[in-house]
FIVEXRO-513604 format. One line per 2 residues: their letters; for each residue x, y, z of N, C-alpha, C. Coordinates in nm, 3 decimals. Layout:
BEGIN
A	X:Y:Z:X:Y:Z:X:Y:Z; ... $
END
This chain:
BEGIN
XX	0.561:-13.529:-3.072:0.477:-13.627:-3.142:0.535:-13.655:-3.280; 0.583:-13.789:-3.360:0.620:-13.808:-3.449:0.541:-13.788:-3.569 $
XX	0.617:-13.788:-3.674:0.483:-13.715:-3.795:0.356:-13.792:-3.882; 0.272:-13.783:-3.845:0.148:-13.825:-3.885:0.204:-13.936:-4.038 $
XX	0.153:-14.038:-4.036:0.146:-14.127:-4.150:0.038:-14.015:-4.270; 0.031:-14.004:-4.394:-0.001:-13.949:-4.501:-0.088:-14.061:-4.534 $
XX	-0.218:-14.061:-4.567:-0.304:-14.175:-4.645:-0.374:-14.072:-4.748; -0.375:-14.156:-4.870:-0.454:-14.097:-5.025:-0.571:-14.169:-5.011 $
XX	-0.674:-14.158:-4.986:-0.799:-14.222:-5.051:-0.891:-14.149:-5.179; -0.881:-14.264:-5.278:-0.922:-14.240:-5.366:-1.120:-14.287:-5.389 $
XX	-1.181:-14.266:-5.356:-1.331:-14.331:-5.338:-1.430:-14.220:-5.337; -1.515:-14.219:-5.435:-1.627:-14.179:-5.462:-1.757:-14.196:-5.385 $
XX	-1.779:-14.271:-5.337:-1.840:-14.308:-5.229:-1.806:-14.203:-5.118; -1.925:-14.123:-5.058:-1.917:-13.980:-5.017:-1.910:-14.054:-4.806 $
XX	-2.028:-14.150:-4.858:-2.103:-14.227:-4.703:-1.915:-14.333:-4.637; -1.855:-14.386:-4.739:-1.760:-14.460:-4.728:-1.625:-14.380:-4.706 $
XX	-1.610:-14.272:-4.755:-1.532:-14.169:-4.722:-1.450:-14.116:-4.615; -1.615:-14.047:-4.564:-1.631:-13.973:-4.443:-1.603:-14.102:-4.308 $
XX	-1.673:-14.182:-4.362:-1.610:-14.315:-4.261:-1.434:-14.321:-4.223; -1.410:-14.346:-4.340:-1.260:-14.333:-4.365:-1.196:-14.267:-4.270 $
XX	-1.164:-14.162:-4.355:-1.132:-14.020:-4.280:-1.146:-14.013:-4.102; -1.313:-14.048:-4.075:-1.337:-14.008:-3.945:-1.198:-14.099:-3.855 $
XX	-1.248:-14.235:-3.892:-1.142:-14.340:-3.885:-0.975:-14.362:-3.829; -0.954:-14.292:-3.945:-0.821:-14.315:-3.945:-0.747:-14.158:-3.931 $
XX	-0.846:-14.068:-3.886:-0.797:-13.943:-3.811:-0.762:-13.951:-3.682; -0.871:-14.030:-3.653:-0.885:-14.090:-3.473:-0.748:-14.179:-3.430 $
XX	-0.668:-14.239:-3.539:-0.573:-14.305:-3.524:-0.453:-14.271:-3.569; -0.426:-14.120:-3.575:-0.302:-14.043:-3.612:-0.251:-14.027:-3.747 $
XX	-0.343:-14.057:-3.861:-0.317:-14.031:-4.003:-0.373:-13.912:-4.037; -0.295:-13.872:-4.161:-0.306:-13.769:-4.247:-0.452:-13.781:-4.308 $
XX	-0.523:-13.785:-4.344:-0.630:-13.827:-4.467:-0.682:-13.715:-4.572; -0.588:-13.783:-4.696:-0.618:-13.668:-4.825:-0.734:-13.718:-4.914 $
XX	-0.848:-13.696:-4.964:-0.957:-13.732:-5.027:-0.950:-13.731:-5.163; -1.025:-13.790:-5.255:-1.006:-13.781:-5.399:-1.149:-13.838:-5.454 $
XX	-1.214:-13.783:-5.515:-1.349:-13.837:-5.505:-1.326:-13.941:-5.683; -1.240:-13.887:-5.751:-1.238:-13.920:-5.881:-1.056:-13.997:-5.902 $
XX	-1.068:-14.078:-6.008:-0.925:-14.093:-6.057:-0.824:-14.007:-6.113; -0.868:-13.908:-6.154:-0.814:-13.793:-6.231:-0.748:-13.676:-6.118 $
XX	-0.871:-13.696:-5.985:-0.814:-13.575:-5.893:-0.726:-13.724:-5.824; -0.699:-13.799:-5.801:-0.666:-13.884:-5.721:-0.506:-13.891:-5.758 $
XX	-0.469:-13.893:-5.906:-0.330:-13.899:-5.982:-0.265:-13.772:-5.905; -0.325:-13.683:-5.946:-0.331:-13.542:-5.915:-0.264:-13.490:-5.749 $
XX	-0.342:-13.566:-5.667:-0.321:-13.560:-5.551:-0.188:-13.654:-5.482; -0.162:-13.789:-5.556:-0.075:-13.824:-5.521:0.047:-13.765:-5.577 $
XX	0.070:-13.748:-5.690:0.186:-13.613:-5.744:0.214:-13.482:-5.635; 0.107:-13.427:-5.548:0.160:-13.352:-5.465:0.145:-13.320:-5.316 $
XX	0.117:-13.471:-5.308:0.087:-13.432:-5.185:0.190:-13.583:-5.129; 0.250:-13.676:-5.220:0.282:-13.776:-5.200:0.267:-13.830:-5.070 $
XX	0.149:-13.929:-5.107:0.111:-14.004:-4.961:0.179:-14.088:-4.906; 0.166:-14.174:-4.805:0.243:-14.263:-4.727:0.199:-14.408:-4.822 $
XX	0.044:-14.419:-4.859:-0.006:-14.519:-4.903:-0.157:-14.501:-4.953; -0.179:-14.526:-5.027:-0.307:-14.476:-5.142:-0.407:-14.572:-5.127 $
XX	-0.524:-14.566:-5.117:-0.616:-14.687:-5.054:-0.725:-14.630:-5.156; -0.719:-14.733:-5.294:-0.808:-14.687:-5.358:-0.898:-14.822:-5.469 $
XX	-1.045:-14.723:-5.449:-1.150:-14.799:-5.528:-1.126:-14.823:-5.673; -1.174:-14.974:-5.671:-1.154:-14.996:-5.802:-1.276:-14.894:-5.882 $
XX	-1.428:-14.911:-5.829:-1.543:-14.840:-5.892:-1.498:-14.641:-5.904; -1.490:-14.595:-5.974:-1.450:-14.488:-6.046:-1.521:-14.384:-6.119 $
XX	-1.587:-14.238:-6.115:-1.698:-14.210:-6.207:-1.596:-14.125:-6.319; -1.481:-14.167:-6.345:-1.408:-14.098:-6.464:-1.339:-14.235:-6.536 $
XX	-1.287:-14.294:-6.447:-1.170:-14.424:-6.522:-1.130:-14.518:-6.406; -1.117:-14.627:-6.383:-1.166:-14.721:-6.314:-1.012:-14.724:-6.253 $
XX	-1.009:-14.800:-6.099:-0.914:-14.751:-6.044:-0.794:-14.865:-6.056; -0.816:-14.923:-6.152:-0.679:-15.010:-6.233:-0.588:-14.938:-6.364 $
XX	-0.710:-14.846:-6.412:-0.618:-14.759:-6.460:-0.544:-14.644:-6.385; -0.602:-14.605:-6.280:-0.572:-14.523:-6.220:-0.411:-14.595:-6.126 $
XX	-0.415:-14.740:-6.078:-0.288:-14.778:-6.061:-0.197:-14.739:-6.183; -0.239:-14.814:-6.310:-0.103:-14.781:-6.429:-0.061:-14.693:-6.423 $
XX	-0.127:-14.602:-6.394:-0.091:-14.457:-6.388:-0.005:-14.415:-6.297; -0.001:-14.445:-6.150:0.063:-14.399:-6.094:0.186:-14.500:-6.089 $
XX	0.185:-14.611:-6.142:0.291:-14.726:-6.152:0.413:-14.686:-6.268; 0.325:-14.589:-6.382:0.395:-14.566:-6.484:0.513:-14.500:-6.467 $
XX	0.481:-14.388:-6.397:0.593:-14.258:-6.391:0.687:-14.257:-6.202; 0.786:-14.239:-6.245:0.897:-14.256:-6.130:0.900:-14.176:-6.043 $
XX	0.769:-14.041:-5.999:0.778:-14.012:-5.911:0.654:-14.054:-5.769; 0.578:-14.125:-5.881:0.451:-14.205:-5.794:0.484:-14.385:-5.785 $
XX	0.551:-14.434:-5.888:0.606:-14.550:-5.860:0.600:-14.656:-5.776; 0.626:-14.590:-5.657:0.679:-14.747:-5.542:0.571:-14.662:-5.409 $
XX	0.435:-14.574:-5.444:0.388:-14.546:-5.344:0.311:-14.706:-5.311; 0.275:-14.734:-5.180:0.180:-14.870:-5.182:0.087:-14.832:-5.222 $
XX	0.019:-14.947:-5.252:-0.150:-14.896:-5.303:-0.266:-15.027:-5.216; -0.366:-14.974:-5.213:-0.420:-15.117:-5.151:-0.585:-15.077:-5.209 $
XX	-0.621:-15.194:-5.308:-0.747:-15.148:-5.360:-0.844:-15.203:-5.293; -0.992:-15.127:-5.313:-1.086:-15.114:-5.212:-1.211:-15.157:-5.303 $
XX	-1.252:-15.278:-5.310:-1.375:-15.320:-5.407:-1.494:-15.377:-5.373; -1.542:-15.395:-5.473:-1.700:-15.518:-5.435:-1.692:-15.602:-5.458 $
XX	-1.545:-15.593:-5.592:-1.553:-15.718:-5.711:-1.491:-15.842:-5.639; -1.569:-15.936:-5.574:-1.445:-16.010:-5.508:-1.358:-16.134:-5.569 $
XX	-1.462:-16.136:-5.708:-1.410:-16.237:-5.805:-1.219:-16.244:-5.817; -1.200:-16.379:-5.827:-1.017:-16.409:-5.849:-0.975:-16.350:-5.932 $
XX	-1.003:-16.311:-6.058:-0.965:-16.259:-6.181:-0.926:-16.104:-6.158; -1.009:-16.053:-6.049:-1.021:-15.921:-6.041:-0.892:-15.914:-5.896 $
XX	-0.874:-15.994:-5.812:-0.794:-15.964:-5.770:-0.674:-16.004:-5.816; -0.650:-16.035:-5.883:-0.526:-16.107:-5.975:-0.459:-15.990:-6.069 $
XX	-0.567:-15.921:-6.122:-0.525:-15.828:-6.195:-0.505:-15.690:-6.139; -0.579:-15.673:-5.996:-0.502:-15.567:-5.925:-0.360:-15.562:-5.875 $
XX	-0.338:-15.689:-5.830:-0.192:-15.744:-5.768:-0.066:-15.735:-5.892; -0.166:-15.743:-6.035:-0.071:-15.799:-6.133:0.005:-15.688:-6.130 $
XX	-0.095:-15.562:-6.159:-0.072:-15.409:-6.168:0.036:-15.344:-6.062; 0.062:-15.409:-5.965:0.196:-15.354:-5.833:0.106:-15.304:-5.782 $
XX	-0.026:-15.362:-5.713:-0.113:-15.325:-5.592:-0.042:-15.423:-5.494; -0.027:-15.370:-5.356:0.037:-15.414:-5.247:-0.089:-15.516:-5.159 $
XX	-0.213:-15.497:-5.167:-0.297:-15.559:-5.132:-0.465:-15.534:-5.202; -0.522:-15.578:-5.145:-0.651:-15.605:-5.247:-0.812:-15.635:-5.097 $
XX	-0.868:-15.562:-5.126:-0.962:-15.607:-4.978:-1.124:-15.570:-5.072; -1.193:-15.658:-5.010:-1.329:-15.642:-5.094:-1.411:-15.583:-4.985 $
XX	-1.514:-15.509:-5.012:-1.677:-15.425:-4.913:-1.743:-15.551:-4.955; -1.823:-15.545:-4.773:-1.774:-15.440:-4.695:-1.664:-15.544:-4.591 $
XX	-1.565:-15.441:-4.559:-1.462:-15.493:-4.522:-1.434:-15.451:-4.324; -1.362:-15.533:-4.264:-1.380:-15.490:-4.112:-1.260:-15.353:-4.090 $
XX	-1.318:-15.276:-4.088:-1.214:-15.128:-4.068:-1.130:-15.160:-3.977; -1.107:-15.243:-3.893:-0.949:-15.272:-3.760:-0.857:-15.358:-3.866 $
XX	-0.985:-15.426:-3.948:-0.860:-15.512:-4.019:-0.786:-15.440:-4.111; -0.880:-15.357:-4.167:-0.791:-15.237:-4.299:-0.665:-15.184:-4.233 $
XX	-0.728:-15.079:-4.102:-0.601:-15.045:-4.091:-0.481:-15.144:-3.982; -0.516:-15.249:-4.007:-0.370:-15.347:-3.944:-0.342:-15.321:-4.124 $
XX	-0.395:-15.396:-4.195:-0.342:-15.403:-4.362:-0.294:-15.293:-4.380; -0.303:-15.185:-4.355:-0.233:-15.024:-4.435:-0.120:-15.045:-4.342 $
XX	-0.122:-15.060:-4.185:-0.004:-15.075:-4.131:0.122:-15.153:-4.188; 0.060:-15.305:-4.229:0.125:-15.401:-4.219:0.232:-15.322:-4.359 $
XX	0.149:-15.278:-4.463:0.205:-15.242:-4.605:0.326:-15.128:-4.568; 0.291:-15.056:-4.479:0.384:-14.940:-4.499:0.514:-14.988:-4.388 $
XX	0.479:-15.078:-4.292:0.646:-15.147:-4.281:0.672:-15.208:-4.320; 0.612:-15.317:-4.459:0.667:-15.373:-4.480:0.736:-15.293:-4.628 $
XX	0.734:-15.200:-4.659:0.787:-15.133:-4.708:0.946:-15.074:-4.683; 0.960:-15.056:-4.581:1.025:-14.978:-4.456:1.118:-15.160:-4.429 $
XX	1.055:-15.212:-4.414:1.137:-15.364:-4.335:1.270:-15.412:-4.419; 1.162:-15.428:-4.603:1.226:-15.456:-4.674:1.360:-15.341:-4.776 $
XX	1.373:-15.218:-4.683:1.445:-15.105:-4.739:1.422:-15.039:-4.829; 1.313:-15.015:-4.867:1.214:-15.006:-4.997:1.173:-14.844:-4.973 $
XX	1.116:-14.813:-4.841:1.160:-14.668:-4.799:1.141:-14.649:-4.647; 1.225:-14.560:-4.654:1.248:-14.482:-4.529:1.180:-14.442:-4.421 $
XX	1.229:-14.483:-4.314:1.059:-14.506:-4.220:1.023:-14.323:-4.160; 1.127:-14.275:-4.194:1.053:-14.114:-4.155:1.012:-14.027:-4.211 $
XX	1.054:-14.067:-4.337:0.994:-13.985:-4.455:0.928:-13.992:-4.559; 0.880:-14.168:-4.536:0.825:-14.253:-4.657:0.861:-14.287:-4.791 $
XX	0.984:-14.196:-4.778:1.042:-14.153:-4.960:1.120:-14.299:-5.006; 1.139:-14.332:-5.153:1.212:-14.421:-5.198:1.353:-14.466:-5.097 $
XX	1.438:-14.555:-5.098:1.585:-14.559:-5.031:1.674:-14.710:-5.090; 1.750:-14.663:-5.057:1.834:-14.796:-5.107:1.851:-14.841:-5.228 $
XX	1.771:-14.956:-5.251:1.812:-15.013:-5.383:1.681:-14.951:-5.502; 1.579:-14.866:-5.461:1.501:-14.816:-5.550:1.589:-14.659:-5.627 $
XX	1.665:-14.628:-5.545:1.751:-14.523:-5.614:1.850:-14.556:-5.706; 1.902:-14.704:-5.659:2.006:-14.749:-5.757:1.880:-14.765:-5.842 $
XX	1.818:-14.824:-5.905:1.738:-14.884:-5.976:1.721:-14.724:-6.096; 1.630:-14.665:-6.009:1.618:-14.507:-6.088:1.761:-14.450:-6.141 $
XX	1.846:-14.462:-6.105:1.985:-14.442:-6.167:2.039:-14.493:-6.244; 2.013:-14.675:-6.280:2.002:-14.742:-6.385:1.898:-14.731:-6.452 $
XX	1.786:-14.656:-6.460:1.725:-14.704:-6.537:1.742:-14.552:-6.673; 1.766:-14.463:-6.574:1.866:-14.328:-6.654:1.928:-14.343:-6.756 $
XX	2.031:-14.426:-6.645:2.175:-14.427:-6.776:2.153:-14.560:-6.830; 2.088:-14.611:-6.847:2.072:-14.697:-6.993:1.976:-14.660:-7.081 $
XX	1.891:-14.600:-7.059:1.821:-14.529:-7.151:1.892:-14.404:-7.219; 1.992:-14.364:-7.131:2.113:-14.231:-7.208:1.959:-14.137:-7.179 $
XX	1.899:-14.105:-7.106:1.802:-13.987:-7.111:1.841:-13.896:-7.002; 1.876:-13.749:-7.041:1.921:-13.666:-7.005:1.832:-13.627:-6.845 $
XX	1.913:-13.586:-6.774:1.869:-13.571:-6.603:1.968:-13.491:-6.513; 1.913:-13.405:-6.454:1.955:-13.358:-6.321:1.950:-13.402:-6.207 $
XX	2.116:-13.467:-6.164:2.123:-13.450:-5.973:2.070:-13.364:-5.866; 2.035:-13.360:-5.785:2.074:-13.275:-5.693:2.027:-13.351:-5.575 $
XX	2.188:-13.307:-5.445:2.164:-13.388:-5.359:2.125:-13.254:-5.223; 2.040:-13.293:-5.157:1.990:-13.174:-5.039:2.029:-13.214:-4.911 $
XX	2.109:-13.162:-4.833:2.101:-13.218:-4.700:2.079:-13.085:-4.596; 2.045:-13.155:-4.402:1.984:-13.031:-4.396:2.111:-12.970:-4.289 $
XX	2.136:-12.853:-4.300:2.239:-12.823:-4.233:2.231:-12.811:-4.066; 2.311:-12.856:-3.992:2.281:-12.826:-3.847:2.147:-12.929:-3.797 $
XX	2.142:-13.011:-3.895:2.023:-13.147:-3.840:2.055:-13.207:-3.698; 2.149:-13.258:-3.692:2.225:-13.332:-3.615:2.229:-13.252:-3.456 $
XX	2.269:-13.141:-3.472:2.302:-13.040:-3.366:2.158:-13.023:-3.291; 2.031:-12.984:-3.386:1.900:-12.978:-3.326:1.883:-13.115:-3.269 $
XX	1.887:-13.182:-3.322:1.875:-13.306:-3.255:1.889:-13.341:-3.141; 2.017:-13.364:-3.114:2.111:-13.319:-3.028:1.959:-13.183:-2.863 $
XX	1.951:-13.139:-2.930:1.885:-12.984:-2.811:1.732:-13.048:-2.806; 1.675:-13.074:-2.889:1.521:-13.119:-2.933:1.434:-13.203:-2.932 $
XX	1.572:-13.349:-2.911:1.547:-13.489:-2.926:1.472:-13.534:-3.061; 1.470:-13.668:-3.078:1.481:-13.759:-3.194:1.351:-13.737:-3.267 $
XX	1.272:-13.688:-3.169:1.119:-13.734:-3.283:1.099:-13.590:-3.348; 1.132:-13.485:-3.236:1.140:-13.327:-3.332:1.205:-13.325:-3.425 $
XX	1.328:-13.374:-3.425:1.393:-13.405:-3.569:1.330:-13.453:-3.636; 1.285:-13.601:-3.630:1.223:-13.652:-3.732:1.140:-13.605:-3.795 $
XX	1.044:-13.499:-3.741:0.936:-13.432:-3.774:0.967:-13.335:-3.909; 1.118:-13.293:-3.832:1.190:-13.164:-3.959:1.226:-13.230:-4.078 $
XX	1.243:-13.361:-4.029:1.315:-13.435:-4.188:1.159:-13.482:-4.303; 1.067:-13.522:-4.195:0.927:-13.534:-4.257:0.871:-13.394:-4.361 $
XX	0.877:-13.279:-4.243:0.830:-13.185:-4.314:0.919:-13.155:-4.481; 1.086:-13.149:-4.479:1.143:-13.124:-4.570:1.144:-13.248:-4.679 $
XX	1.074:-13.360:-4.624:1.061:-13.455:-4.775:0.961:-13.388:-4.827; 0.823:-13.374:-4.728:0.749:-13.276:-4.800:0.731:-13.172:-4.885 $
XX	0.808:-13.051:-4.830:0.840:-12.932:-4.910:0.887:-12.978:-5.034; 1.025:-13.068:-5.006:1.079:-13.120:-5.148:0.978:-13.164:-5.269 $
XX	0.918:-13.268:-5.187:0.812:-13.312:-5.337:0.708:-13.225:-5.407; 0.662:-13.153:-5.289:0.564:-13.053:-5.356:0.625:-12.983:-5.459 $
XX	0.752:-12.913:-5.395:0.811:-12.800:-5.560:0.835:-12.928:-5.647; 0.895:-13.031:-5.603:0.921:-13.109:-5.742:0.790:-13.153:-5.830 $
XX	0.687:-13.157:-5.781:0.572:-13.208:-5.842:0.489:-13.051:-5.920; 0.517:-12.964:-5.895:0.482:-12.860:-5.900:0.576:-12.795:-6.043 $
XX	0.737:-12.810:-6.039:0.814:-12.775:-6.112:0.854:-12.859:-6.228; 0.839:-12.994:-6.141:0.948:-13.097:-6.236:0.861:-13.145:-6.332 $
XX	0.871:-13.308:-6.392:0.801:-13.373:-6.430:0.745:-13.523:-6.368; 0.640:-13.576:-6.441:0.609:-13.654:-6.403:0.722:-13.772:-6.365 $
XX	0.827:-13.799:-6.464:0.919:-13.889:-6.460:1.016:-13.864:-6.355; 1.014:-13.692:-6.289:1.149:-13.715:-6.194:1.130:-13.828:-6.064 $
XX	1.225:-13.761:-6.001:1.239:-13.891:-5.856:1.265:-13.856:-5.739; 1.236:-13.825:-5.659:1.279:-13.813:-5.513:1.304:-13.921:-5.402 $
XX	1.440:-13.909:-5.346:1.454:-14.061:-5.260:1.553:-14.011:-5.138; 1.573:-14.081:-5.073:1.654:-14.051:-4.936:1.753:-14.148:-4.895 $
XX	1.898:-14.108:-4.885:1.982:-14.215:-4.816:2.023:-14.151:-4.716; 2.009:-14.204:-4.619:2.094:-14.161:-4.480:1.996:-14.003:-4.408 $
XX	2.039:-13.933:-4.388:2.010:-13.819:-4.438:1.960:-13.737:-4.548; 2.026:-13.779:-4.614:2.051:-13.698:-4.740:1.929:-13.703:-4.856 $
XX	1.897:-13.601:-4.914:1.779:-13.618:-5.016:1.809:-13.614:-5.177; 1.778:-13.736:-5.245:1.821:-13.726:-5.348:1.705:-13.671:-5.456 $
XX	1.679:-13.601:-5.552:1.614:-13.546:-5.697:1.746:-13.579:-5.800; 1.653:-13.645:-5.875:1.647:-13.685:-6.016:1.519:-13.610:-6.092 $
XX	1.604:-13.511:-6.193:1.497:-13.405:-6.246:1.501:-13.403:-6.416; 1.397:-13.427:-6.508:1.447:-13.394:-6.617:1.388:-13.295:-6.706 $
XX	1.352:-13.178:-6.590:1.282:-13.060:-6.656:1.348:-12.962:-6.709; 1.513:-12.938:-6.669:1.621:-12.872:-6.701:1.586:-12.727:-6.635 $
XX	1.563:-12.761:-6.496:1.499:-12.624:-6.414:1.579:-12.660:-6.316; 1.675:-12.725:-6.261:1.714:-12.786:-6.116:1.743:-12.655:-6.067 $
XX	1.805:-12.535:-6.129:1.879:-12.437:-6.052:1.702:-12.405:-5.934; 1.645:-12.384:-6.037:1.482:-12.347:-5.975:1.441:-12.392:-5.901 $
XX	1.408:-12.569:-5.922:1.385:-12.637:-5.805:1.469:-12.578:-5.649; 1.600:-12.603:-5.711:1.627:-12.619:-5.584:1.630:-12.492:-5.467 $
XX	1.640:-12.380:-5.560:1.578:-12.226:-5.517:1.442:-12.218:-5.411; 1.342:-12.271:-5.479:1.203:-12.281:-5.453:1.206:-12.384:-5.339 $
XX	1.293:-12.481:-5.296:1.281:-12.573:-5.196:1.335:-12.457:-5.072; 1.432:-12.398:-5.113:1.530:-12.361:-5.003:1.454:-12.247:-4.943 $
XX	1.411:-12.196:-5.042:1.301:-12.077:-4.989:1.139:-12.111:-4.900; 1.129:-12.220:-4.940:1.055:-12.313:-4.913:1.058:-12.331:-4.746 $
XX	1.161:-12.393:-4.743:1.205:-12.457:-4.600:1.303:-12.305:-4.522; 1.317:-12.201:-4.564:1.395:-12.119:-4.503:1.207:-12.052:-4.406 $
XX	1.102:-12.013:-4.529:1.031:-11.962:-4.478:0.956:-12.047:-4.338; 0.998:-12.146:-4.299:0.941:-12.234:-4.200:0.998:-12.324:-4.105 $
XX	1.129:-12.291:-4.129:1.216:-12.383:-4.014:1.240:-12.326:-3.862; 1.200:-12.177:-3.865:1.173:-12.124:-3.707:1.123:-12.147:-3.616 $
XX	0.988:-12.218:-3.704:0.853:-12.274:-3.662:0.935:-12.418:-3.553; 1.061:-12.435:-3.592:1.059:-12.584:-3.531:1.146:-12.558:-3.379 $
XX	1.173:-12.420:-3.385:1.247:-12.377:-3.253:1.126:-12.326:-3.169; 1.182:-12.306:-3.038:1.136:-12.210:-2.923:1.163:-12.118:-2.934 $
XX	1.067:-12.019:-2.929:1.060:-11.821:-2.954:1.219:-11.799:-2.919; 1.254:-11.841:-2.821:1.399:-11.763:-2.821:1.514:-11.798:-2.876 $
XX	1.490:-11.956:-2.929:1.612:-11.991:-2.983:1.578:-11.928:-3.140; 1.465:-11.953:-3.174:1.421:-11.925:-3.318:1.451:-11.683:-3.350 $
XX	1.449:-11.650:-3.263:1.470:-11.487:-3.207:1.597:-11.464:-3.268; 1.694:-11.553:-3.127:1.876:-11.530:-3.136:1.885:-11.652:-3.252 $
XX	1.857:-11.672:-3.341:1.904:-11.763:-3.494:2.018:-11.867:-3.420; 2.011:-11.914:-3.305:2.107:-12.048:-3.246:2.034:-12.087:-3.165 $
XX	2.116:-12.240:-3.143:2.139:-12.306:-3.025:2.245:-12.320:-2.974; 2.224:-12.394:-2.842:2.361:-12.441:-2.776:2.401:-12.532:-2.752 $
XX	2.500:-12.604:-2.794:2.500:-12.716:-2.829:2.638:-12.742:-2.771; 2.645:-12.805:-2.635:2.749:-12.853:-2.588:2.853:-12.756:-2.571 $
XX	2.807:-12.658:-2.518:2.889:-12.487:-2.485:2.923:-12.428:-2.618; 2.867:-12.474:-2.725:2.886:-12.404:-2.824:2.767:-12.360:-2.914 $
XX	2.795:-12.237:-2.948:2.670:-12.123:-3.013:2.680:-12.206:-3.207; 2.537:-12.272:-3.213:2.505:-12.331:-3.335:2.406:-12.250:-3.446 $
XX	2.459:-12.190:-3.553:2.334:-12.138:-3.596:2.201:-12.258:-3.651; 2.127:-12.184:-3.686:1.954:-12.272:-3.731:2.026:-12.328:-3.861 $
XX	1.898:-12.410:-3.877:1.913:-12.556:-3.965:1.866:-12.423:-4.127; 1.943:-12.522:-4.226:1.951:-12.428:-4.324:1.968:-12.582:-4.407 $
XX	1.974:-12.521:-4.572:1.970:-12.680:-4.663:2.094:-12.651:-4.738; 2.172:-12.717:-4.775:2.285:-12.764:-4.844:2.314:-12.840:-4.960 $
XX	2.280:-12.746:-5.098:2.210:-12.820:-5.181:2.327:-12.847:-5.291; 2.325:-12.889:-5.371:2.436:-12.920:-5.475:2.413:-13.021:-5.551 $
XX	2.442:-12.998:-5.708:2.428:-13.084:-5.776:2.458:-13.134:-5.902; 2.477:-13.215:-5.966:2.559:-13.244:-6.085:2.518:-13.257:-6.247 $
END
């Protein structure tokens, strides 16, 4: 089974929620809750969702600030967002959109249509190379972008590039979507220590394979410690008792050890 889409809902509304959730569990999503703007920032920093579906009405700070917020800093950046209101006035959707909201839907709204809209946002995310359809993470030209926006500011930062060792080979024994699953789980692991270690401004993104961090906490040796340990304590989990036992596979008459990370950085 391929890996569950990640949704943030940010909504106070306890009755509108539980709707949610019930919802879009029934239809193979993640669903992380946030009753406030403050736990909502919070939650997208570590749990980085696929796409954030959040109320403008707010009982801490209203959920346009709560976009700036996550629009501000480069590791919440380019998540989609799609706000969830009463206000259906033009002005108000004008100024959600202005903010880098991906869509805008007013209550009460038809729930088949929401989630075609959350669908439509997260390939068209994915369509336009914007990110990566298995891991949701930044790709392409949002990494160049974060790399220029570095070195013209001259603000000091750590590389590090992660790839996963012996990916290819499982693949290969496991087929395509178990993989994909392993590459899902390790964007995961990744962001959590980075959100956990780094700062708000670092970056996590993906080309090809490969996982890129942009860090400017001057901890990378750490990070990347805490990932590897991270993903060492749980990559067994993705074998069968016996391949995960004897530490290989077999891979075309040849004895492969387990997937391990390959980290390095500049």
């Amino acid at each position: 089974m391929p890996a569950r889409k990640r949704l943030l809902l940010i909504e106070d509304d306890h009755d509108v929620a539980d709707m949610l959730i019930m919802y879009f569990g029934v239809h193979q999503y993640e669903v992380l809750h946030a009753d406030s703007g403050e736990q909502g920032v919070a939650l997208a920093r570590s749990r980085f969702p696929n796409l954030i579906l959040l109320d403008v009405m707010l009982p801490d700070f209203d959920g346009y600030d709560v976009c700036q917020r996550l629009r501000a800093t480069s590791f919440t950046r380019y998540m989609p967002i799609i706000f969830l209101t009463q206000r259906d006035e033009r002005a108000n959707k004008v100024k959600g959109l202005s903010l880098g909201a991906d869509d805008y839907i007013t209550k009460p709204f038809d729930i088949d249509e929401l989630r075609l809209r959350v669908q439509t946002s997260i390939a068209r995310a994915t369509r336009e190379s914007l990110h990566e359809a298995r891991t949701g993470l930044p790709t392409g030209v949002l990494i160049h972008e974060e790399l220029q926006r570095r070195d013209y500011a001259e603000i000091p930062y750590q590389r590090l590039y992660i790839e996963v060792e012996g990916f290819k080979s499982y693949g290969e024994v496991y087929g395509f979507m178990a993989a994909d699953n392993v590459l899902a789980f390790t964007a995961q692991a990744i962001c959590e220590v980075v959100s956990q270690q780094g700062t708000p401004d670092d970056f996590v993104g993906i080309e090809g394979d490969r996982f890129v961090i942009l860090t400017h906490s001057g901890t990378g040796e750490l990070i990347a410690d805490t990932i590897d340990h991270s993903f060492q304590d749980v990559v067994r989990s993705f074998y069968s008792y016996r391949d995960a036992d004897s530490g290989q596979i077999s891979v075309g008459g040849q004895r492969v050890p387990l997937m391990s990370l390959a980290i390095t950085g500049e």
